[in-house]
N, C-alpha and C positions, 0 to 999 in steps of 0.2 A: 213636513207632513203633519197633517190635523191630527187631533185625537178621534175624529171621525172615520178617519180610513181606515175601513176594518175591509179584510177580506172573506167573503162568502164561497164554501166551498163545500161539495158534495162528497160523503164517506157511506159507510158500516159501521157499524158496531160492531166489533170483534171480541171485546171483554166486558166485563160488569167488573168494575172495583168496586172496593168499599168508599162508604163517605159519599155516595149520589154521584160516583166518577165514572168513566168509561175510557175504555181504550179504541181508539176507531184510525179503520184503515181508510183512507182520503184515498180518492180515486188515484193520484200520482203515488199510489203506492207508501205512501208515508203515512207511519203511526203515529199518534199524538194523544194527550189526556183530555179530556172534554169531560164538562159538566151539564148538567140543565140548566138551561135560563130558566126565569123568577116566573114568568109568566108560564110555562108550560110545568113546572110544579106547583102553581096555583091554580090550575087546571086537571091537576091529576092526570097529566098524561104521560103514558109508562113506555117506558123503552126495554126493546129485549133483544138479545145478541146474533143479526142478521138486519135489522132492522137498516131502511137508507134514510139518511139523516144529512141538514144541512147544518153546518160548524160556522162560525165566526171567531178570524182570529186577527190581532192584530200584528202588523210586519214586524214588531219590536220582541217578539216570543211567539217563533213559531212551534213551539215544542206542546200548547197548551189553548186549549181553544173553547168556547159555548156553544152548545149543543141547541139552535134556535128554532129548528121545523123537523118535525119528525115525518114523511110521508106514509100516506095511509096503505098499509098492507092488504094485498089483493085476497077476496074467502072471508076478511073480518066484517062480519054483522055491524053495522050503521047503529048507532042507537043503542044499542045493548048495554045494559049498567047491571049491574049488583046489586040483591037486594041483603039489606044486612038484614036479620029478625033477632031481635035479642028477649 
């Protein structure tokens, strides 16, 4: 097997740990730790516990996985930022 063979798999969010981690329930009913990839915390894109999320894990540790696509929640305003006023 390549180091390329990752597998792509559909969860939840179930928990918010510390340290940018999350616990998520994968569709086959298995929990695992998942983090954010680099790109969507350079994006500032936030996860919150219900949330459907796609995981990347590779067959050699399935206990622990990257959290790569977040799907957009249905009622959330398009466009809408924060304005900071300091």
């Amino acid at each position: 097997m390549a180091k390329e063979d990752l597998m792509t798999l559909d969860g939840q969010i179930a928990e918010i740990l510390p340290d940018g981690r999350f616990r998520v329930m994968l569709e086959n009913e298995h929990q695992i730790i998942a983090y954010t990839a680099g790109r969507m915390r350079r994006h500032r894109i936030r996860s919150v516990v219900g949330d459907r999320v796609q995981v990347e894990m590779t067959p050699y540790d399935l206990d622990k996985g990257r959290i790569i696509f977040r799907e957009k929640t249905p009622g959330a305003a398009p466009g809408q930022r924060r304005t900071f006023r300091r």
